[in-house]
Backbone bond lengths (Angstrom), bond angles and torsions (degrees), N, CA, C in turn:
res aa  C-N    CA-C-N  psi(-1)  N-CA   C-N-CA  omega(-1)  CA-C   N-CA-C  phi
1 X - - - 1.474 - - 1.535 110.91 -
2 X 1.317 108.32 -48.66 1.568 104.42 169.81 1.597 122.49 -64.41
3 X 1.313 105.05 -21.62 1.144 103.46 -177.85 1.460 130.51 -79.34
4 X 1.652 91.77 -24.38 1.837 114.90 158.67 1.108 110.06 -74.56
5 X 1.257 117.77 -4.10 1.863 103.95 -167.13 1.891 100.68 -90.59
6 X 1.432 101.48 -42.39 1.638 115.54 -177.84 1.435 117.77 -81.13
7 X 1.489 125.54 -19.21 1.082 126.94 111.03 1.284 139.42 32.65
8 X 1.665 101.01 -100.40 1.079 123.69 -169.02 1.331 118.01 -112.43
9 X 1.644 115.58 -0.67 1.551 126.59 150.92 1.779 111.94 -76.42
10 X 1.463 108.76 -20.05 1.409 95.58 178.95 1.409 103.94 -92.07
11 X 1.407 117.31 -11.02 1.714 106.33 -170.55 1.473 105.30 -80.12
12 X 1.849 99.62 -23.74 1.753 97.63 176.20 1.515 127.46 -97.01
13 X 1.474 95.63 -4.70 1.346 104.79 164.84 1.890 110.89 -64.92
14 X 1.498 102.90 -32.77 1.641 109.93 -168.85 1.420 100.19 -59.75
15 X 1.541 108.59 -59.51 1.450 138.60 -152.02 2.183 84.40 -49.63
16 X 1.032 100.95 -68.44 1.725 112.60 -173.14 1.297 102.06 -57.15
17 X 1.577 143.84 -26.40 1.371 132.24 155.79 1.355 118.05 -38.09
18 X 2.084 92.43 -69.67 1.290 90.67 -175.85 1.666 126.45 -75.30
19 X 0.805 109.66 -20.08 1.888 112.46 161.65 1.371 104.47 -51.41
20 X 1.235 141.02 -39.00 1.495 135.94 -164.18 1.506 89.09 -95.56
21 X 0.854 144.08 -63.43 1.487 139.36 176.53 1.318 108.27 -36.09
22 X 1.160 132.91 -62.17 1.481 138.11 -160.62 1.253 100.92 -79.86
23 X 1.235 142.48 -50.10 1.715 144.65 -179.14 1.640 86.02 -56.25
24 X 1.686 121.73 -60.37 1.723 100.39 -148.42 1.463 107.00 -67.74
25 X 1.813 118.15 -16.64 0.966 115.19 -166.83 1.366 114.83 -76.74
26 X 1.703 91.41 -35.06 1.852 83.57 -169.13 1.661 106.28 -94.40
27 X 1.373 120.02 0.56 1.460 125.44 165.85 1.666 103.17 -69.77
28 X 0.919 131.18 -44.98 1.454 130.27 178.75 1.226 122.74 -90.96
29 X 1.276 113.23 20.99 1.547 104.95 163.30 1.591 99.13 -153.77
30 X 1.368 93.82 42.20 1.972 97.66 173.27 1.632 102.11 -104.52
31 X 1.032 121.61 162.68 1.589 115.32 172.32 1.637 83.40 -157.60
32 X 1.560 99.97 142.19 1.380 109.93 172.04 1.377 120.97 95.26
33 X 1.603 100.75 16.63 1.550 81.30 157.75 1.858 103.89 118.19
34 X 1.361 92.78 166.37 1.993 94.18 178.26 1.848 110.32 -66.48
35 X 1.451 103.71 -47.73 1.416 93.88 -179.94 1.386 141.97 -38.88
36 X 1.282 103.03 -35.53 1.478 156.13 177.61 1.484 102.92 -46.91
37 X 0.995 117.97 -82.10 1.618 121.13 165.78 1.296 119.16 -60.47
38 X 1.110 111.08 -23.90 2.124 112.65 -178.18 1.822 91.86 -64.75
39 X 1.402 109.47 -49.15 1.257 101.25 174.90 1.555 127.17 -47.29
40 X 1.076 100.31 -43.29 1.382 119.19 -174.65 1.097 129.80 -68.24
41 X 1.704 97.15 -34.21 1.669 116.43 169.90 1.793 114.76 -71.19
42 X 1.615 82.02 -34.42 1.886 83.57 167.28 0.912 114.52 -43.27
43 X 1.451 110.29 -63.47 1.636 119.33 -157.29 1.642 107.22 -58.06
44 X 1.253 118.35 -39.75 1.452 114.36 -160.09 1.543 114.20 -112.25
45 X 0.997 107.77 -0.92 1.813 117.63 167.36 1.418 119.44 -80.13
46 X 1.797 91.58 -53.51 1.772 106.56 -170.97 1.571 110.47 -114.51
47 X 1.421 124.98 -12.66 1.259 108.05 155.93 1.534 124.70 -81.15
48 X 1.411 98.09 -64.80 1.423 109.91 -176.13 1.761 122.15 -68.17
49 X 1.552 97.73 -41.13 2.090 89.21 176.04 1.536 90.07 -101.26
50 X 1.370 149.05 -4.74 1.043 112.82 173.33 1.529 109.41 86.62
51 X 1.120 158.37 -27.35 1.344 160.87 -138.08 1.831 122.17 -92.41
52 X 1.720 90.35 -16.26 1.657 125.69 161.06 1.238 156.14 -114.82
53 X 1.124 140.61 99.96 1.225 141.50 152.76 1.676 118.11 1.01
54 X 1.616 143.42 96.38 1.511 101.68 178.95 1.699 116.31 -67.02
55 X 0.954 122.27 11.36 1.188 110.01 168.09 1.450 110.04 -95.99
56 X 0.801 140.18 -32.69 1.481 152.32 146.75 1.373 109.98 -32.89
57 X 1.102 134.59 -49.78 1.612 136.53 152.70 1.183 110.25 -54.94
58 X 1.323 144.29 -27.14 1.301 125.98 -161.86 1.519 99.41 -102.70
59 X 1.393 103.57 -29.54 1.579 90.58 168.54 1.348 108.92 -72.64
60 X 1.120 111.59 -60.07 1.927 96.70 174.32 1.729 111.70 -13.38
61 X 1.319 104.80 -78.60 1.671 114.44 164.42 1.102 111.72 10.58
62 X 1.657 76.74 -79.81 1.907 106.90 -164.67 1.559 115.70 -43.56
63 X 1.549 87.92 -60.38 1.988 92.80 171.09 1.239 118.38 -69.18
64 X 1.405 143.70 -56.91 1.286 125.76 171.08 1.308 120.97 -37.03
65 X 1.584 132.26 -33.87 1.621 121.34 -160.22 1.678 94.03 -80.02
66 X 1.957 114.63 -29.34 1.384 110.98 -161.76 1.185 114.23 -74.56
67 X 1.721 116.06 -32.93 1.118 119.16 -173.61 1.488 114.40 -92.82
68 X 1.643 119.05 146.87 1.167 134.40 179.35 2.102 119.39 -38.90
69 X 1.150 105.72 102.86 1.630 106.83 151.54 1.294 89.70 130.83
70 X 1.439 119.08 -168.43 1.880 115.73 -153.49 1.820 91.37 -87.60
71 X 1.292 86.67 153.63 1.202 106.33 -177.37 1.534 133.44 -66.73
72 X 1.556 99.17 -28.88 1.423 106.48 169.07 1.693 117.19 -64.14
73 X 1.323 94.42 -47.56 1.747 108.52 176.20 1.796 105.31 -49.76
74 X 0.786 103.72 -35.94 2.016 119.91 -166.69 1.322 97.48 -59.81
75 X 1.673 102.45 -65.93 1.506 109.29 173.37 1.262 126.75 -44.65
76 X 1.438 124.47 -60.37 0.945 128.05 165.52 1.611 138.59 -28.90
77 X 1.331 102.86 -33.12 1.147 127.49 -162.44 1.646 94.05 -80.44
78 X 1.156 111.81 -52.73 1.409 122.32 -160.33 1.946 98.39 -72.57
79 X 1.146 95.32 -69.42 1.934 118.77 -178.75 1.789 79.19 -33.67
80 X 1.290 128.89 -100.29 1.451 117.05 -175.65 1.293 129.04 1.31
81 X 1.804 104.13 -83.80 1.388 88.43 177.07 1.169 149.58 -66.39
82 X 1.768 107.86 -3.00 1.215 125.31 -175.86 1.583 110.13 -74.37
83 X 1.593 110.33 -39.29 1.284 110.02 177.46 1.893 113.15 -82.11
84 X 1.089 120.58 -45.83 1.252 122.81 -157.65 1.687 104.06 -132.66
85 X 1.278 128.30 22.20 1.360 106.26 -178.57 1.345 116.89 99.25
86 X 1.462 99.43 -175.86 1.730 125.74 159.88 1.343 104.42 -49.18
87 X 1.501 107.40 -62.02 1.820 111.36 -173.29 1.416 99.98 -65.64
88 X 1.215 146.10 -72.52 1.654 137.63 173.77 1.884 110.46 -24.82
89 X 1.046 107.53 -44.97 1.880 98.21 146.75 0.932 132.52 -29.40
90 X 1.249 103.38 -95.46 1.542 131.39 170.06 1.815 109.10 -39.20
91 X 0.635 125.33 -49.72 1.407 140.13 169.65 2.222 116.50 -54.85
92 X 1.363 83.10 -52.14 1.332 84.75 173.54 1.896 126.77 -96.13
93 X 1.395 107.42 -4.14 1.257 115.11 169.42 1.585 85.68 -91.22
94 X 1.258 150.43 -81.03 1.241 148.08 -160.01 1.846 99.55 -39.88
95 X 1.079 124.33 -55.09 1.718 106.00 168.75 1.049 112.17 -51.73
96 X 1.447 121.51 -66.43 1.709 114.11 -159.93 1.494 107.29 -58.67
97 X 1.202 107.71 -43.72 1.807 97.15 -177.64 1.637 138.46 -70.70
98 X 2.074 94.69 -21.68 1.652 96.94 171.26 2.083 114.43 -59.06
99 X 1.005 83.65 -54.06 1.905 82.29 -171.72 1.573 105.54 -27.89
100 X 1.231 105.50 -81.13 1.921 108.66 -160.34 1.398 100.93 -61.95
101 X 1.289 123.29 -35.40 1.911 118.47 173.68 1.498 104.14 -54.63
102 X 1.061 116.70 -57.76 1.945 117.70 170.80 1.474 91.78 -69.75
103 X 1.010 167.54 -57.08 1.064 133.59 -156.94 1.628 128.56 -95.06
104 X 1.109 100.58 -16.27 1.549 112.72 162.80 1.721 117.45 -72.03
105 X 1.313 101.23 -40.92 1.604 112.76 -179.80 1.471 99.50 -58.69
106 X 0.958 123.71 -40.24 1.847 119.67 -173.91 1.294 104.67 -85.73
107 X 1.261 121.92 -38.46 1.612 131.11 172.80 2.110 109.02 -36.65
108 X 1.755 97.80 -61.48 0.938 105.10 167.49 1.503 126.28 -72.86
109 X 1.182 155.98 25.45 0.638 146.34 114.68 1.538 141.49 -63.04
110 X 1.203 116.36 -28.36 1.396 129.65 173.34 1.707 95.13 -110.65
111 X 0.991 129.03 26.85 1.408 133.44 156.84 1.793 123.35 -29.27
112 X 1.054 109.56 -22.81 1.836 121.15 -167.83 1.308 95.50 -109.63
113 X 1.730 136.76 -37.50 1.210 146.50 167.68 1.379 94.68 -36.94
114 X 1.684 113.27 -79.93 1.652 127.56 -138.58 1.330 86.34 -58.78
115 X 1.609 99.64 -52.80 2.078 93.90 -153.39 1.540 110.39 -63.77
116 X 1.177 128.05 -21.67 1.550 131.37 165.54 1.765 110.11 -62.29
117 X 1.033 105.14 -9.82 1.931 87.57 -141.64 1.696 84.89 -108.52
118 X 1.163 116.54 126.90 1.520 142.72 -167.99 1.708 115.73 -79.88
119 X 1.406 96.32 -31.14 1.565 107.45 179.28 1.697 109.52 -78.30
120 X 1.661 111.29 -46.95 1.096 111.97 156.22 1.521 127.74 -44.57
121 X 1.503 130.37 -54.99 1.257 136.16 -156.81 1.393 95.44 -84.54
122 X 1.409 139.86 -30.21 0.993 122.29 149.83 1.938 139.29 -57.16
123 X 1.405 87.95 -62.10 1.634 75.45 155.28 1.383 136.23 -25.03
124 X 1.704 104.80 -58.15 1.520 103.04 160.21 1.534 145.85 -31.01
125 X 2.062 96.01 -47.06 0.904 109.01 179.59 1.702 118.19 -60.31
126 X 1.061 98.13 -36.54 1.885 112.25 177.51 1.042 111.56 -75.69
127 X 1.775 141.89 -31.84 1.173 105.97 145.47 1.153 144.49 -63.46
128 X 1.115 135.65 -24.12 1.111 138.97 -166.42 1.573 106.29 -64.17
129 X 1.482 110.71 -36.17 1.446 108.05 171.22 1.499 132.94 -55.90
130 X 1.391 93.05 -5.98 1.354 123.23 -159.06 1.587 118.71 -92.23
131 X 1.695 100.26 -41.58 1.384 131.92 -177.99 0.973 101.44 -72.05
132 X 1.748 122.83 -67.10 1.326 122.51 165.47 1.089 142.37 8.45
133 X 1.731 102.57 -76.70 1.583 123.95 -174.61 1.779 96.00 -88.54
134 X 1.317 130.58 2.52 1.214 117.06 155.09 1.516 134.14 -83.77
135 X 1.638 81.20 -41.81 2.137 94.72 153.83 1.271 117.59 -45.93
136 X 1.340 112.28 -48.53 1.544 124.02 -137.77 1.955 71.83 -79.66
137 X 0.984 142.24 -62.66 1.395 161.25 169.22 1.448 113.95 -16.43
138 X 1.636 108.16 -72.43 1.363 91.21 153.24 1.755 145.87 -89.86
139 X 1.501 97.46 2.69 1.685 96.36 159.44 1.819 115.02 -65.81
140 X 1.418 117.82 -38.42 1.487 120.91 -179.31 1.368 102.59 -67.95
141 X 1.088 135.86 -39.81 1.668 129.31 -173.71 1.556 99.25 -73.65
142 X 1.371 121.01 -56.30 1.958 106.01 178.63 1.454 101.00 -38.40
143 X 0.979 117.89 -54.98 1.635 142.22 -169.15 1.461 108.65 -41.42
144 X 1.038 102.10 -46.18 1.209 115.58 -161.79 1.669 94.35 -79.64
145 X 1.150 95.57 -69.27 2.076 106.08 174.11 1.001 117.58 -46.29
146 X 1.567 139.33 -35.18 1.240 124.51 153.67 1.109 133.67 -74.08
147 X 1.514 111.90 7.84 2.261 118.44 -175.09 1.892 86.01 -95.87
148 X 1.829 110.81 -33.09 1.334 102.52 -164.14 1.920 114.67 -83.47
149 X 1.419 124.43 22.68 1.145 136.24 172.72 1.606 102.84 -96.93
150 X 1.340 118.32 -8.44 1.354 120.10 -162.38 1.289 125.64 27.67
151 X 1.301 127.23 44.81 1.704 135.43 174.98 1.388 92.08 -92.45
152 X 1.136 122.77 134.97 1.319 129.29 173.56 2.026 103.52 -89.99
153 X 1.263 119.60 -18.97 1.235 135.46 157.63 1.546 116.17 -40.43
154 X 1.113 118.37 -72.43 1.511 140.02 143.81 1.284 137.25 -17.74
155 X 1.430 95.46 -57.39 1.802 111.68 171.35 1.648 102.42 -66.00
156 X 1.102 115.02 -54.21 1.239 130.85 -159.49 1.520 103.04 -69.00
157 X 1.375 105.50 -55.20 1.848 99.61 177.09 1.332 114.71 -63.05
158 X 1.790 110.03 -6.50 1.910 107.04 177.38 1.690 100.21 -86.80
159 X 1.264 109.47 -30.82 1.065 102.73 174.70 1.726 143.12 -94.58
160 X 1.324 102.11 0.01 1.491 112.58 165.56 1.896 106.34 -83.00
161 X 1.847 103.97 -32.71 1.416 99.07 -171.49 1.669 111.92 -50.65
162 X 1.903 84.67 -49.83 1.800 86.55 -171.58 1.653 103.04 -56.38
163 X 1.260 130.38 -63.11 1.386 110.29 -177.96 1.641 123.42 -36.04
164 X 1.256 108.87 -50.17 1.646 100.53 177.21 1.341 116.12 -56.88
165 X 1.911 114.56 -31.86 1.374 86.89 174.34 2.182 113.80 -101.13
166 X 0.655 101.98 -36.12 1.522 100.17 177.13 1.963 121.41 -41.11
167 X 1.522 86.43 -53.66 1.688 111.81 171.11 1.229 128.74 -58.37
168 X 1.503 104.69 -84.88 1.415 127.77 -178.25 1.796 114.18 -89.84
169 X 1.777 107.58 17.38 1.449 98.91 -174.18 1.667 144.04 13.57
170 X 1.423 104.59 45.08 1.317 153.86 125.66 2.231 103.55 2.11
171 X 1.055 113.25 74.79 1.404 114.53 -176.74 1.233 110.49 -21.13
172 X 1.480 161.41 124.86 1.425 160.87 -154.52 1.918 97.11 -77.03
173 X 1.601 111.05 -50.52 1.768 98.24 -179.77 0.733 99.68 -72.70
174 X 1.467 163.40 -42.53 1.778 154.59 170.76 1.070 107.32 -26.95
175 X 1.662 117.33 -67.21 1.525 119.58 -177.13 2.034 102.85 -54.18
176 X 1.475 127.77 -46.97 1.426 111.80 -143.55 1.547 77.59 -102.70
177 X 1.781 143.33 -6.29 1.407 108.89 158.78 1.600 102.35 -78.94
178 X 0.965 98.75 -8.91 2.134 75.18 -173.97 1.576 110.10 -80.42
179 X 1.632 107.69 -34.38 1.090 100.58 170.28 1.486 135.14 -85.43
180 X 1.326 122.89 9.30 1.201 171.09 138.13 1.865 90.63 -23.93
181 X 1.582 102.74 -88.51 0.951 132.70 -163.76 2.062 115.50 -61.50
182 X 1.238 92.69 -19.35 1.637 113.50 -169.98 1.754 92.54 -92.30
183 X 1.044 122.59 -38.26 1.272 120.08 -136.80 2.075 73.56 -98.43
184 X 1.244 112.52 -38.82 2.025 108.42 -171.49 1.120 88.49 -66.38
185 X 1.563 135.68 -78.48 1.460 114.30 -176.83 1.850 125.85 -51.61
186 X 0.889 132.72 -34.11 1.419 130.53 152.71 1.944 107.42 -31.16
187 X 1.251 115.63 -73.24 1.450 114.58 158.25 1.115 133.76 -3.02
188 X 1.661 103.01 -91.06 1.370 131.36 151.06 1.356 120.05 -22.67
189 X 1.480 119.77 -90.66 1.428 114.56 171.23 1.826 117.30 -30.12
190 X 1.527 117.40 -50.04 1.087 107.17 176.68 2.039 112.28 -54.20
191 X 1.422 100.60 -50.45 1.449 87.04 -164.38 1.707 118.40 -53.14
192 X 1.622 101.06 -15.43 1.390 95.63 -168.47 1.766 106.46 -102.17
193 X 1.258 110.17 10.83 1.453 112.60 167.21 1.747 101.85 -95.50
194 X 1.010 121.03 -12.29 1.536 124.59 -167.19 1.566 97.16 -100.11
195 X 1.155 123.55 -41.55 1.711 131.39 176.27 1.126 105.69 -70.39
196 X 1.453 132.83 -24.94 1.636 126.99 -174.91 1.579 101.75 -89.89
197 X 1.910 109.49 -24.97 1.655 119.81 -173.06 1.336 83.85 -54.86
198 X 1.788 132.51 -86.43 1.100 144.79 163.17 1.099 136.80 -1.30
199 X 1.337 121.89 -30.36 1.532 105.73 172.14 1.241 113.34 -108.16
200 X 2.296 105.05 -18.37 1.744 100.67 169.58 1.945 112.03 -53.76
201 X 1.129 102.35 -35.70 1.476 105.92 176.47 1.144 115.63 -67.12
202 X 1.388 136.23 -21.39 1.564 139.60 160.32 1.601 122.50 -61.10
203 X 1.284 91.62 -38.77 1.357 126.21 -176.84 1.691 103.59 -58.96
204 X 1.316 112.94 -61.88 1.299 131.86 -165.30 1.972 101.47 -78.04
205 X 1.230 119.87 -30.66 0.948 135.26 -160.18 1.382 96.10 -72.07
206 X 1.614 106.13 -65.30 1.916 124.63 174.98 1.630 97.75 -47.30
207 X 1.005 121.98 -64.12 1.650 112.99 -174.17 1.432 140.20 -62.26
208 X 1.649 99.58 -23.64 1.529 108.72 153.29 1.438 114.29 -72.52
209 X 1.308 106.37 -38.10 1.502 88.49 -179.03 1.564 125.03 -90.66
């Protein structure tokens, strides 16, 4: 019994290594934003360790972009407890957030350096081309995951959102509380078409017998 117990404190001691490793790594070398790392987290959660579902990532996604504060942190939050708990939290917000706190803190200090310095501001410019086609990367894969549910409900609410926001510049939380709000009653209605499935079958059940 003790010997299962240490065990399985060292397998979760590992698990919280590598969660802190993998958040600081891919928190510090993301540029461009929350999406940016969701990609990234794809790659190294559910391809390479295996530890995900991609659909399981995309809901992650899903909830981090809906809920309030940066998105990487969101993720984090969730990916943690899923693997390891409270401490897999704690563990994985403490990676994602050291990098840019150390690296912004030095940023600002030589603040008058960067914004002068031409070699830098170019560099920039080249990533960004970079970020881009990683956005652009993971907007087609949601995209993609929501054409493969075949609800035309679905398709359609992906595709009125982008018009409200691309088009009619449509505030981005307007669009994801309304759809927020579409998607709980969507729920709802289902649970109560599935509870009425259920009792006609009760129903039918009592009368045959």
């Amino acid at each position: 019994m003790e010997t299962e117990k240490k065990e399985n404190q060292r397998k979760k001691s590992k698990i919280l290594w590598q969660l802190f490793m993998a958040t600081f790594m891919l928190s510090a070398f993301t540029f461009g934003g929350g999406f940016v790392i969701v990609s990234l987290m794809k790659k190294k959660f559910v391809e390479e360790l295996g530890w995900l579902e991609e659909n399981e990532m995309l809901d992650i996604t899903a909830i981090a972009q809906s809920s309030p504060g940066p998105i990487p942190i969101n993720a984090s939050v969730i990916l943690g407890y899923r693997m390891a708990g409270l401490a897999g939290t704690v563990v994985a917000i403490l990676g994602t957030s050291l990098p840019p706190m150390l690296i912004i803190s030095l940023i600002s200090v030589f603040y008058a350096q960067f914004r002068e310095n031409q070699v830098i501001a170019t560099a920039l410019q080249v990533m960004r081309a970079g970020v881009a086609a990683v956005i652009f990367d993971v907007v087609f894969r949601l995209a993609k995951n929501v054409c493969q549910t075949k609800r035309m409900f679905y398709i359609g609410m992906m595709i009125v959102s982008f018009l409200a926001a691309a088009v009619f510049e449509v505030s981005a939380m307007l669009i994801i509380l309304i759809c927020l709000g579409i998607g709980l009653l969507d729920v709802l209605l289902d649970l109560e078409k599935n509870t009425k499935k259920e009792i006609g079958k009760k129903r039918k059940g009592i009368t045959k017998g």
